[in-house]
N, C-alpha and C positions, 0 to 999 in steps of 0.2 A: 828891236830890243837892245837897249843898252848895257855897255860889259859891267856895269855895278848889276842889273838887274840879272842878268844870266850869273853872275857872280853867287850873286844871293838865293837866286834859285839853285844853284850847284850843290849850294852847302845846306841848302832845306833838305835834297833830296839826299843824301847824305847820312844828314841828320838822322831821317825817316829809317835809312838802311840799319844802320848802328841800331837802333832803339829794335826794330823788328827782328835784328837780329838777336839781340839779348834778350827779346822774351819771346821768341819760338826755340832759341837754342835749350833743347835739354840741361838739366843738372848733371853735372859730370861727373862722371864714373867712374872706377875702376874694376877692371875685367884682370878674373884668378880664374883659376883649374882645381877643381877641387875634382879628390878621389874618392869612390866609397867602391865596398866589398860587390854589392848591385845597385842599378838606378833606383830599386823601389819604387816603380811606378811614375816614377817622374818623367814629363814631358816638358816639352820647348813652353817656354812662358810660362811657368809653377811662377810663385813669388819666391823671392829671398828674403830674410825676414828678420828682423831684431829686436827682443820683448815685445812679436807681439806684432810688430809695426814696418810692412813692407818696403824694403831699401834696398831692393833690384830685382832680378827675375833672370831668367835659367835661360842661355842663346842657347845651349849642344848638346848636342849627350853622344859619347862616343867612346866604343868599348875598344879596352888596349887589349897587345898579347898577350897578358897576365890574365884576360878574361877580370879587369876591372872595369867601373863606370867609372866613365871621364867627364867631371860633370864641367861647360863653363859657365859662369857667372856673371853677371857684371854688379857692384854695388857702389851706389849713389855716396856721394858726398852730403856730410860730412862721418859716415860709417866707413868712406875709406881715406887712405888707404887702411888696409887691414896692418892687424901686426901679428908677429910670434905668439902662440899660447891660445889662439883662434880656433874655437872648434866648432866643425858643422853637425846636425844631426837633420836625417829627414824625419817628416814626422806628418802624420795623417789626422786631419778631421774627423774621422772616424776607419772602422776597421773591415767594413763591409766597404765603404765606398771605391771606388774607380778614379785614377785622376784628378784626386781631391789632396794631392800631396805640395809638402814646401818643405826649402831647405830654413833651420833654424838655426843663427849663426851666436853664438857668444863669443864676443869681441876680448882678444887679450889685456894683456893693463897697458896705459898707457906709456909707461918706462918699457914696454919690449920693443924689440927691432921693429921697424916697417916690412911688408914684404912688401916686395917693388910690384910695379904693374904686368901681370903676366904672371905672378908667380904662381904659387902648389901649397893647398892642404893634403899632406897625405893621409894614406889612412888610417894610421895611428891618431890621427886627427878628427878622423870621422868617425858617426855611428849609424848604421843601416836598422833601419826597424823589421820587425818579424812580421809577415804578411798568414793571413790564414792561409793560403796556398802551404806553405814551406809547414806549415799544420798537418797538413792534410794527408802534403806529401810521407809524412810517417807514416801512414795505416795504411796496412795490407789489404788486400781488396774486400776481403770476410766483414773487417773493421769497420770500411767505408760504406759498406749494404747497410751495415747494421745502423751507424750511423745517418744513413737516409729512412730508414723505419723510424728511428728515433723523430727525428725534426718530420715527417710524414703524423707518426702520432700526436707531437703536439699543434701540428697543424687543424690533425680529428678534434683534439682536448680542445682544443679556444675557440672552434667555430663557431660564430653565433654568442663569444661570451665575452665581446674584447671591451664593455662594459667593465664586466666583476674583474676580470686584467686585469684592466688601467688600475678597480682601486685597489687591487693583493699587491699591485708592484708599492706601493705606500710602505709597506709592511718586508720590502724585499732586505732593502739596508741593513733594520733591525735586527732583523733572522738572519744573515751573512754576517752581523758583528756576533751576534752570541755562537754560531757556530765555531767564527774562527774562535773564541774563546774557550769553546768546548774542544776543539780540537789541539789548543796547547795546551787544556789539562788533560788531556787522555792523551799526547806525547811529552808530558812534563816526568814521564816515568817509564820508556818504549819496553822496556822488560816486562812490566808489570801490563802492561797493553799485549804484548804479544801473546806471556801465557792466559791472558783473560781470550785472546782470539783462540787462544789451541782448548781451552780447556769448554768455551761455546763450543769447537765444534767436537770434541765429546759428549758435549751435552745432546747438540742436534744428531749426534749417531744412535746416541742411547734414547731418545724417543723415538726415532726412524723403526727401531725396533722393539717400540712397546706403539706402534701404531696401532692396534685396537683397543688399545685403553685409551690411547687418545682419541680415537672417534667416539669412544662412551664418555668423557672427559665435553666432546664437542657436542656433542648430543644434551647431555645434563646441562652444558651452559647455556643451549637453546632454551631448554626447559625453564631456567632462571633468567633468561633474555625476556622471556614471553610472561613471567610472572613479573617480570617491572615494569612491563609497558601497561601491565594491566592498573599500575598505578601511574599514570600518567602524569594526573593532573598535582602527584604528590614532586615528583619527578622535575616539572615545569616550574612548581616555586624554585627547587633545589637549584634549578639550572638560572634562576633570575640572580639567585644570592650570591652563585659564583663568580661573575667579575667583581665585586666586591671583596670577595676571600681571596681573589688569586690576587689582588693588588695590592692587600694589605699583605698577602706571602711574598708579595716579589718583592717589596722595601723588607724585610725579614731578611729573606733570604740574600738579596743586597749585602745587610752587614754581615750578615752573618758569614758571606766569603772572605771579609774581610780577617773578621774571627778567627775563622779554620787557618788560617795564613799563619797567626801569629801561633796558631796551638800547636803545627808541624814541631815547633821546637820544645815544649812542653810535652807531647805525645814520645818525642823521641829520648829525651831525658828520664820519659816515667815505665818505660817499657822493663827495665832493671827490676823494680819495683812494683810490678802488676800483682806479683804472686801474693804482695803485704795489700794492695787494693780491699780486698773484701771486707777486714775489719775495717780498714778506714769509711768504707761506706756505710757500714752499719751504724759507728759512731756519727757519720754526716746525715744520718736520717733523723734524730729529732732536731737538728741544725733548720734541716731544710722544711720541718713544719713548723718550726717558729718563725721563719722568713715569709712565710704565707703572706702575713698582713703585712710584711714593708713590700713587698711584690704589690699585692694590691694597691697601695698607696701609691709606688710609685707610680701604676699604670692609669690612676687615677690622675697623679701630676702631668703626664704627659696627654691623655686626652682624660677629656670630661665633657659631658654633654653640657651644650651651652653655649655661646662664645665669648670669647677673649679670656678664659680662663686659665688654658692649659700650656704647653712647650709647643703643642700644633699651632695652635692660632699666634702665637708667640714668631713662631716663625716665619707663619704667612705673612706676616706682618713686617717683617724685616723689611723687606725692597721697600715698602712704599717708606719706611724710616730714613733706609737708603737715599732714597731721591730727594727727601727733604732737607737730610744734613749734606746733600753733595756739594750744594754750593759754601758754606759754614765750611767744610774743608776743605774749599779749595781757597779760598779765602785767609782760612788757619795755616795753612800750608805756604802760601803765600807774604804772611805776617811773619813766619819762622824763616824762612829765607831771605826776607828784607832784612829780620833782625842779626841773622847769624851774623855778619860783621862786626856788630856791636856787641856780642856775647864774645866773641873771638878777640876784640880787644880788652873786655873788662878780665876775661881770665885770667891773665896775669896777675891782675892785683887780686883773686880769689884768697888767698894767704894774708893779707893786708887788711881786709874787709872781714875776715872771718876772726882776724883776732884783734881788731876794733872792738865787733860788737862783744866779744869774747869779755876782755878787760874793763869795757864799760858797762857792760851788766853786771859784772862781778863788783864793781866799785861800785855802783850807785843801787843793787840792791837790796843789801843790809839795810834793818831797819834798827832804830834804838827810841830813847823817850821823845828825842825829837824829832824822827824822823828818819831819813834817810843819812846813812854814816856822811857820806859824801854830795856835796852839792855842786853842781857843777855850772857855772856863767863865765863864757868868756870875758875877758879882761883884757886889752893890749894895754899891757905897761904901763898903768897906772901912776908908778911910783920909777923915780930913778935914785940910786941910792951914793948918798954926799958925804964923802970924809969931810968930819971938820974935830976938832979937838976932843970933844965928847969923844969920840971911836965912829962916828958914822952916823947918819939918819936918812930913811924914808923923805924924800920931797913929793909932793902931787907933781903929777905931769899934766899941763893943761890939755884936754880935750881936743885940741885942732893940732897939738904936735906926737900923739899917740902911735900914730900911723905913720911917722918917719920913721920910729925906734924899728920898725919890721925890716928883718934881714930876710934872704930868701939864698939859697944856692950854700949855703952851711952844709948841706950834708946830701948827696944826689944818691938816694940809696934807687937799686935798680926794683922793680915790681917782683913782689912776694918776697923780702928781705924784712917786712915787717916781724918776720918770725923765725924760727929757729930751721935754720935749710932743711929738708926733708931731705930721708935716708937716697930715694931714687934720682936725686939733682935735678929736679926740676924748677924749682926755685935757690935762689936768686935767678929771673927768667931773662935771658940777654938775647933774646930771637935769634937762635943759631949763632951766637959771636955777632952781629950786624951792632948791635950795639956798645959804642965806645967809651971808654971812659970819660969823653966828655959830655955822655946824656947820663951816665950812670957809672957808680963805684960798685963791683960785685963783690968787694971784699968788703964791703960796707954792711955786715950782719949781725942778728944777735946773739948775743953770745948765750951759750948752755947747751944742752943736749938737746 
């Protein structure tokens, strides 16, 4: 073999090395310590994680004297290095699972310091999540039985029904929004909630002790239980017509929370005043049987049997209006912001323009026997005027030298000075001073109030 050819084999395999090396070598990293109050379940190789999106994984976990977790990290370029203002949170896939945990990092801005390689989030930087354990761990042993009967019984409750489950859980969302709703109006007033709980449980004492009126009371409503079902089949219409009543209650009832909202301050203003109430109702009773028939009408304007006639079908109708005019204003929307430049230059002259047409409607719309007082055709300088011994005369000025006689730059009055300056100075308009006397004169105005 010749030293050119071992030469050039040298440098192939060389070559080879470099290349292999750059793409088996990992993306480089940066290794931190971060601290949290406990690991949370975290084990060697969780991810590390940033909106979402894995950018390293967990070497250690090792608890200090302090009885903290010493978590270390390492995170991929170009997430590091890290800076000042970085916070970790662990955070779980779910709350049942094992093992299923990662650190979620929000990265500082990028004006903070760098931490160097090796540094420390402490734990005013971190946040450990609550595990059902550390749950659990509150209940006393009584709690904890009770609590395995519980989840025991709905184990009994679903057997056999995880069907009809799956589709009540549909309906679960909805019943959790109106509850918590229910539950901040029944603590929108905790006084008024407390003695309504003190004053049930007088109530539940004072039947506790008329218990056998209440089991004649339970008895009699047997009696009337069993005289309805004997009407069943009247029963069965009534129960068909109900999702229909209840839906047209619940849009009622809908506004009408709204209603009550605004009436708290009307109720609280008329309380004064209750004692004078009665006359005034008696006076609103023939009020409210002449209103009969606008009531009716109205309810007729709003639905009517039929379609396309009333405010309902009116506003089923809206989206599909919607969709058709969307592009029409995106379009309109689009024309007004081309044009806004052009409206934002002609404003200035708004004052100039508005008292053109002003002057020139006023001159040319008088009328008389012949017509209009004033006639108006332009004219360039028809005539140039000749002393000569007579005192003077009118000469024609030929046609091809008309257009010389034009002067221009006589008088550079600034935009909106065609009229009398308006009290708030906004005309004569000189765009903040930028404009100098040699584009415009702002003393150049008309004179009067």
């Amino acid at each position: 073999m010749t030293v050119a050819r071992a030469a050039a084999a040298g440098a192939l395999l060389l070559a080879v090395g470099v290349i292999a090396a750059v793409l088996l070598r990992g993306p480089e990293a940066g290794r931190y310590v971060i601290y949290f109050q406990n690991a949370g379940q975290l084990v060697k190789g969780d991810d590390v994680q940033v909106g979402g999106r894995r950018v390293g994984s967990v070497d250690d976990i090792v608890l200090t004297d302090d009885n903290q977790a010493k978590i270390l990290v390492q995170v991929e370029k170009p997430y590091a290095p890290l800076r000042r203002g970085t916070r970790a949170v662990i955070r779980q896939t779910s709350l049942s699972g094992i093992a299923n945990r990662y650190i979620a990092l929000s990265p500082g801005p990028d004006s903070a310091e760098r931490i160097d390689d090796g540094g420390a989030l402490t734990a005013e930087a971190t946040t450990t999540p609550v595990d059902l354990d550390q749950l659990f761990n509150t209940f006393d042993p009584d709690a904890r039985r009770d609590l395995q009967d519980v989840i025991r019984g709905f184990a009994t409750q679903y057997e056999g029904k995880g069907a009809q489950a799956n589709a009540a859980a549909r309906y679960f969302n909805p019943a959790l929004s109106s509850t918590r709703r229910l539950a901040e109006e029944l603590n929108r007033d905790s006084g008024a909630l407390a003695r309504f709980l003190v004053n049930s449980s007088k109530a539940m004492s004072a039947l506790a002790e008329r218990r056998d009126d209440l089991s004649g009371l339970v008895s009699n409503s047997n009696a009337v239980a069993s005289a309805v079902a004997q009407e069943d089949a009247s029963l069965s219409a009534a129960l068909q017509r109900l999702p229909g009543t209840l839906r047209k209650g619940n849009t009622t009832f809908v506004n009408l929370r709204a209603a009550l909202t605004d009436l708290d301050a009307l109720v609280a203003e008329s309380k004064p005043a209750t004692r004078r109430l009665a006359p005034f109702l008696r006076e609103l009773r023939p009020l409210l049987a002449e209103a009969r028939p606008t009531v009716r009408d109205l309810r007729t304007l709003v639905r009517r049997a039929g379609g396309g006639n009333d405010l309902l079908d009116a506003t089923q109708r809206l989206p599909g209006f919607e969709r058709s005019a969307r592009t029409a204003f995106e379009n309109s929307r689009a024309a007004l912001l081309r044009s806004q430049p052009v409206f934002e230059f002609g404003r200035p002259y708004t004052p100039d323009l508005v008292g053109f047409l002003r002057d020139f409607g006023e001159t040319t719309a008088a009328y008389d026997a012949n017509g209009h007082y004033a006639r108006i055709q332009p004219i360039f300088d028809a005539f140039r005027f000749r002393d000569d011994e007579n005192g003077g005369s009118l000469e024609p000025v030929p046609a091809n030298q008309r257009f010389d006689q034009l002067q221009t730059g006589i008088l550079r009055r600034c935009p909106g000075s065609a009229t009398q300056p308006p009290a708030d100075g906004s005309a004569p308009y000189t765009d903040g001073g930028t404009l100098s006397r040699e584009d415009c004169d702002p003393d150049a105005r008309v004179p009067g109030p």
